[in-house]
Every structure is written in structure tokens, then in C-alpha cells.
C-alpha positions as CSV (number, residue, x, y, z in Angstrom):
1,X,-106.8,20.5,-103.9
2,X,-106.3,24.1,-104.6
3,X,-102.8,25.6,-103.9
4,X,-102.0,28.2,-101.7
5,X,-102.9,31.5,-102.1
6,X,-99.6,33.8,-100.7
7,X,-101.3,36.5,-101.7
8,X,-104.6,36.8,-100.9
9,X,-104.6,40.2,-98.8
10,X,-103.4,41.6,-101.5
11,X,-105.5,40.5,-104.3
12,X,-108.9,41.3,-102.0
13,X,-107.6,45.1,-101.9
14,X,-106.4,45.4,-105.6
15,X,-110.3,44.1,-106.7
16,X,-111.7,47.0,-104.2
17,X,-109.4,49.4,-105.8
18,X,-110.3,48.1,-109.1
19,X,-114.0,48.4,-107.7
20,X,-113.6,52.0,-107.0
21,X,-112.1,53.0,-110.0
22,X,-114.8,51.7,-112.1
23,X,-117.6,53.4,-109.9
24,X,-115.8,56.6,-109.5
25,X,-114.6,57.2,-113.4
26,X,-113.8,61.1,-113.8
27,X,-114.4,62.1,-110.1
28,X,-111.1,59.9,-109.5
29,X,-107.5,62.0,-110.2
30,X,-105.2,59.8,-109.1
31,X,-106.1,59.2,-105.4
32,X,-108.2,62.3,-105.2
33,X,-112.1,62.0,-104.8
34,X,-115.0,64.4,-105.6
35,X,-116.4,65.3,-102.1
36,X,-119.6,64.4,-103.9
37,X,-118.3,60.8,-104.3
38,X,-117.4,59.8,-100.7
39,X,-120.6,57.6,-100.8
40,X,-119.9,55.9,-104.0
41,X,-116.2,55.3,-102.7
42,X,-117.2,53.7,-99.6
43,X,-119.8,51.1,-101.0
44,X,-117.7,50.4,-103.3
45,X,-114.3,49.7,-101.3
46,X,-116.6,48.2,-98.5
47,X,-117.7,44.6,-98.1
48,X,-120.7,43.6,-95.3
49,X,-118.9,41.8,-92.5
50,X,-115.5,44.6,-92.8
51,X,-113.8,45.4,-90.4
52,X,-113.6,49.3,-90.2
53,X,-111.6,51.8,-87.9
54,X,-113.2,55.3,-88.5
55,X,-111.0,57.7,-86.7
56,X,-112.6,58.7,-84.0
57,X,-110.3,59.5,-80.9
58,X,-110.1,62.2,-77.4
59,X,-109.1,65.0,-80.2
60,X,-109.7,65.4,-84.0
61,X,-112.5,63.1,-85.8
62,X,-112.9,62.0,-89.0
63,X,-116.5,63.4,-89.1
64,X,-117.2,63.8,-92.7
65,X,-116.5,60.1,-93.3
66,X,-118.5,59.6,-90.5
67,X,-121.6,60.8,-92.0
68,X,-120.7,59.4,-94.9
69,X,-120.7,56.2,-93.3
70,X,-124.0,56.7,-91.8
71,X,-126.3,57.8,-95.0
72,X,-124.7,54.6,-97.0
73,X,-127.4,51.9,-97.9
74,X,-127.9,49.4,-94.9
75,X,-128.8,46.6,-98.2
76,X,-125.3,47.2,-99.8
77,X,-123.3,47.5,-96.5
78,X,-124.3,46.3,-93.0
79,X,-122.8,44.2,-90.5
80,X,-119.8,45.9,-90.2
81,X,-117.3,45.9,-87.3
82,X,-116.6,48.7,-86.0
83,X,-113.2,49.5,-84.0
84,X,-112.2,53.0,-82.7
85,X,-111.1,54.4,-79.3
86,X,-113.4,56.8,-78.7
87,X,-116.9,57.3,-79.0
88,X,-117.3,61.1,-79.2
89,X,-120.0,61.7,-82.1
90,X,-123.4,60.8,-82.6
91,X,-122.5,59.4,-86.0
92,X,-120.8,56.9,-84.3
93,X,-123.6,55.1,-82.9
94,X,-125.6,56.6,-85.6
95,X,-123.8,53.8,-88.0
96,X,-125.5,51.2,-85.5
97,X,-128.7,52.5,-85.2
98,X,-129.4,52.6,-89.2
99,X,-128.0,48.6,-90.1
100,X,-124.7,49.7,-91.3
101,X,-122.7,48.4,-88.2
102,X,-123.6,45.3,-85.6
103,X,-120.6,45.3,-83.5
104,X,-118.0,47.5,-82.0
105,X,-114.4,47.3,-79.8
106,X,-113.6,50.7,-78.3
107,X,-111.8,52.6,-75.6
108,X,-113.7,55.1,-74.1
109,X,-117.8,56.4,-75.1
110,X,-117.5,59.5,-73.2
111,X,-120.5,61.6,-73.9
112,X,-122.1,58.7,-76.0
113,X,-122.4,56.4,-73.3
114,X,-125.9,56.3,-72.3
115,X,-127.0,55.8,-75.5
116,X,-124.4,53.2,-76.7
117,X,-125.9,50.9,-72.9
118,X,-129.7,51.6,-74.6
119,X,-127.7,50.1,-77.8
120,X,-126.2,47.4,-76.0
121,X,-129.4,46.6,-74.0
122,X,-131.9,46.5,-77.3
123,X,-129.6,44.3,-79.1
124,X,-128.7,46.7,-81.8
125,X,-124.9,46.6,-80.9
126,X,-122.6,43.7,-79.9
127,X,-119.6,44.4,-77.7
128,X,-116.4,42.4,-78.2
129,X,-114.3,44.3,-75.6
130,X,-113.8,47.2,-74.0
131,X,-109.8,47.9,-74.4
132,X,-107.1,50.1,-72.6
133,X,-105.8,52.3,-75.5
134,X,-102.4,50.5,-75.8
135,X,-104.4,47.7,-76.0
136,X,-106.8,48.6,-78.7
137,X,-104.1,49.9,-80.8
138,X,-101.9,47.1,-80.3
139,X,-104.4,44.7,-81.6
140,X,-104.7,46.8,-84.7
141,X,-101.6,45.0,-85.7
142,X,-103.0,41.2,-84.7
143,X,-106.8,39.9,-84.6
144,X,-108.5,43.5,-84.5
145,X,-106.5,44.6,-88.2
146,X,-109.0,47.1,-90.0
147,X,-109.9,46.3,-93.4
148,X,-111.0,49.6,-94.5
149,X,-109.4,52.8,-92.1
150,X,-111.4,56.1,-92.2
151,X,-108.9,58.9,-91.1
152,X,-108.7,62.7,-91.2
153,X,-105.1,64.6,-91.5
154,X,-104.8,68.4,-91.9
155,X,-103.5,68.3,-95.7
156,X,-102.4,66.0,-98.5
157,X,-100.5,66.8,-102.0
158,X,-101.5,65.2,-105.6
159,X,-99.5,61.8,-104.2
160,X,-101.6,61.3,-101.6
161,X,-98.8,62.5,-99.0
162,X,-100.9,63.3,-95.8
163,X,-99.9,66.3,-93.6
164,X,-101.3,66.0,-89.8
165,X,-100.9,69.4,-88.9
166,X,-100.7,70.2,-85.0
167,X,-102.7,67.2,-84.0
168,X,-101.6,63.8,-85.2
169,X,-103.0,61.4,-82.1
170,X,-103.7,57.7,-82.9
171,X,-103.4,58.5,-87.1
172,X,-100.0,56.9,-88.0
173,X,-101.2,53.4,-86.0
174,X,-104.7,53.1,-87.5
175,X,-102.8,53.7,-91.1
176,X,-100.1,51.9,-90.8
177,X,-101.7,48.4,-89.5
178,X,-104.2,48.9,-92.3
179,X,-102.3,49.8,-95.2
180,X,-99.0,46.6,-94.1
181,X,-102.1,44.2,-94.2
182,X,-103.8,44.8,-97.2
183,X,-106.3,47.1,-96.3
184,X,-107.7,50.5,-97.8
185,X,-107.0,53.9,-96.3
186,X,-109.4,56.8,-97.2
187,X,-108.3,60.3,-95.2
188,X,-110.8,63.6,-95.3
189,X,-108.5,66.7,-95.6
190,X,-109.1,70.4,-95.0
191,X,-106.7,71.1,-97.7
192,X,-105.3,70.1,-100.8
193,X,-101.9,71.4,-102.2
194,X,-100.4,71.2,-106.0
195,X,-96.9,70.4,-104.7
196,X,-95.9,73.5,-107.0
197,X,-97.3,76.5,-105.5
198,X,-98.1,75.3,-102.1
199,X,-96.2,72.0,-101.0
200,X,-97.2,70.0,-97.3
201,X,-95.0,71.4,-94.0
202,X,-93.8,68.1,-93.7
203,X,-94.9,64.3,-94.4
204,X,-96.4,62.6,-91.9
205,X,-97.7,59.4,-93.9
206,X,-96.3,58.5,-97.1
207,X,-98.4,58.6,-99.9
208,X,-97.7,54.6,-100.4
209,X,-99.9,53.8,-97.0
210,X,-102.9,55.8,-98.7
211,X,-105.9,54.8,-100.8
212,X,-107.9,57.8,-101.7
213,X,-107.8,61.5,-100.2
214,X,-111.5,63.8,-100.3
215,X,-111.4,67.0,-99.2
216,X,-114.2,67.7,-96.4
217,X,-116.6,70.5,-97.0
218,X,-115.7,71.8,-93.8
219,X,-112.6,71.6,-91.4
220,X,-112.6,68.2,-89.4
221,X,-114.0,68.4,-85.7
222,X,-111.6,68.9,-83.0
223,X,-112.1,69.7,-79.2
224,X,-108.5,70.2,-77.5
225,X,-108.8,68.2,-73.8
226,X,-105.1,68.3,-73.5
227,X,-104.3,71.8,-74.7
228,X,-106.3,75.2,-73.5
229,X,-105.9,78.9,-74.7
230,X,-103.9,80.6,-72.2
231,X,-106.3,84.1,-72.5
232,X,-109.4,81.2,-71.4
233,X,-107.9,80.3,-68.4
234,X,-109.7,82.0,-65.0
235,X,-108.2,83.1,-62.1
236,X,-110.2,80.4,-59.8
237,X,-108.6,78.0,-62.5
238,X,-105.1,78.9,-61.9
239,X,-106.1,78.8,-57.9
240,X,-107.0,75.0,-58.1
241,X,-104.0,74.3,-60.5
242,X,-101.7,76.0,-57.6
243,X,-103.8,74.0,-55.0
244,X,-103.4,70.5,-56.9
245,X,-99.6,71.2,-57.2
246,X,-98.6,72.3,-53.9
247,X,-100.8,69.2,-52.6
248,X,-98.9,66.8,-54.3
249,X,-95.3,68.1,-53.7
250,X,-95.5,70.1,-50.5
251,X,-94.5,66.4,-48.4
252,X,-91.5,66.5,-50.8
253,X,-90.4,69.9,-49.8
254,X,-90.7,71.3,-53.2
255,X,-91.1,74.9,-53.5
């Protein structure tokens, strides 16, 4: 009888570590990748059968890794499970549609719903659940842990230090349940600082919680629901939003 493994979590991500580094060579700097390499990174640190939370959420997505994820070879890696709260991208179901992904616990599908019930209905996506938010993230920490988290953050130094900027949303959870249980964190970035010259507003998530950082060729995707630009806002606008407010509190006597 073989003993005990106490370790096993952490033995499973230093051999995808050790993976990437071999794959990667020169286009690794500490946890920096070539934007080339994304797709080298993520066969490598991915195993068919993973468990994978690519940041998508009501906000900011990790698009980049996204595509990524869908032009990676469906031989290599397939049958991944996919868990994310929202469903805002066609990438998202893209990663179904081409072999890469077979089953999926969300939130909300928002725009992609339609296509995710043609999914569902042809057999090319399995549902375990469809969660409540708190829920979802929740279970990040229990059965529904990520093994590999795809995340997108506004900056990151030469540690690995990630900056959100002004939009942080579900970011810290997804890393944090990943990176206590063994698992590998990869963040896109729209910028890259020395730590010399230019250093990070503040730290957001510690360099220790981190895999690998790549900038993105572009700035991630972001549609504000929550927040608007005052100077966009119509007069018929404001007229509803005066109409919804005095409706509610006009029983209370509120003025």
C-alpha cells in the first residue's frame, strides 16, 4: 500500500509550472510571457478534464485569454469544465463549439443565451448548475475550485503584483480560491511597470497568488452596466429616474 500523499495539490501545479517553463524557455522572465506565447502557456499548464474559471463577469473580461483558449488544439486540450458567472462573449461558447470545453456552471448568459440553449439542446454543452452569484463564487472555495484561473487586472510589476485599476469585480475570489488550492493563475494586463520608473497605484493581488502575467495586445473588454457618463445621460432619462424615485418613496412622505 502506498502512503499518503499530503501534498498532492501541490506537486500537480509545481510539474505544470515545471511544464511551462520548459515549453516557454526565453519568452519566460520570471512570470512574464511573450504575448506570442499565451497558446504555448496554456497547453502546457492545462490538462483535458481541468477545471477552468476564465474571467468572464457583468463588467471587464478576460478576452485575450479567451481567444487564446478558443484557437488551442481540441487533441491536446478538450473536455474542460468551464466555470464563470457570466456569459458575455462569443468566445465563451466559442470554447464549446470547437472541443475544447464539454461542460459549464455559470450565473447569468445574457446576450449568449440563445445560442448557449442551441448548445445545450445539440449536446455540445452539459450544464451542472445554473448558480446565484454568491453561490457560484462560494463554491469556488469547495467542489467547483478552478484548477487553472484566466483573469484580467489593469497592471502588474516584474513580481507579478497585479493592479485592478477602477474595476476589480469578482477578481480577488476567482484568484484567491485558485492559487490556496494548488491551482495556476494566468492574468492578461494592459500594462506592465519596471517598479523603478513606473511602480502599480496600489496592490490588489500579491504577486504570491500569481502564475504568469502576458500583456494583451489590446486593453481588456469592458462595458460599464453599473456606472454611466454623466454628459450621456438624456433628459427623458433623468425624467424616468425622477419618476422611479418619487414612486417608491412618495407613500413614505419623502421629499
Amino acid at each position: 500500500m502506498n502512503p499518503r500523499s499530503w501534498t498532492s495539490k501541490a506537486d500537480r501545479r509545481a510539474e505544470r509550472l515545471a511544464r511551462a517553463a520548459a515549453v516557454l524557455g526565453t519568452r519566460l522572465a520570471g512570470k512574464r510571457v511573450d504575448t506570442d506565447a499565451i497558446g504555448d502557456l496554456l497547453e502546457a499548464v492545462l490538462e483535458p478534464g481541468d477545471r477552468v474559471c476564465l474571467e468572464g463577469n457583468n463588467q471587464k473580461q478576460a478576452d485575450f485569454l479567451a481567444r487564446a483558449l478558443v484557437a488551442l488544439d481540441p487533441q491536446k486540450v478538450h473536455d474542460l469544465h468551464m466555470v464563470q458567472s457570466v456569459l458575455a462573449l462569443p468566445e465563451h461558447l466559442d470554447v464549446f463549439e470547437n472541443g475544447i470545453a464539454s461542460r459549464l456552471d455559470f450565473s447569468f448568459s445574457g446576450p449568449q443565451g440563445a445560442r448557449l440553449a442551441r448548445l445545450v439542446s445539440g449536446g455540445r454543452l452539459q450544464i451542472g448548475a445554473i448558480h446565484t452569484y454568491l453561490e457560484l463564487f462560494a463554491r469556488y472555495f469547495i467542489d467547483l475550485t478552478p484548477q487553472v484561473a484566466l483573469v484580467a487586472a489593469h497592471a502588474a510589476d516584474a513580481e507579478g503584483n497585479l493592479y485592478t485599476g477602477p474595476n476589480t469585480e469578482d477578481t480577488p475570489v476567482i484568484v484567491e480560491a485558485t492559487a490556496f488550492s494548488g491551482g495556476i493563475v494566468i492574468a492578461q494586463v494592459n500594462e506592465l511597470v519596471d517598479g523603478r520608473t513606473t511602480t502599480l497605484p496600489r496592490i490588489d493581488i500579491p504577486a504570491d497568488w500569481v502564475g504568469f502575467v502576458v500583456k494583451a495586445p489590446k486593453p481588456n473588454f469592458i462595458e460599464p452596466l453599473f456606472t454611466r457618463d454623466p454628459a450621456q445621460i438624456s433628459e427623458i432619462q433623468v425624467l424616468m429616474a425622477m419618476m422611479a424615485i418619487k414612486g417608491i418613496y412618495a407613500e413614505y412622505g419623502v421629499q
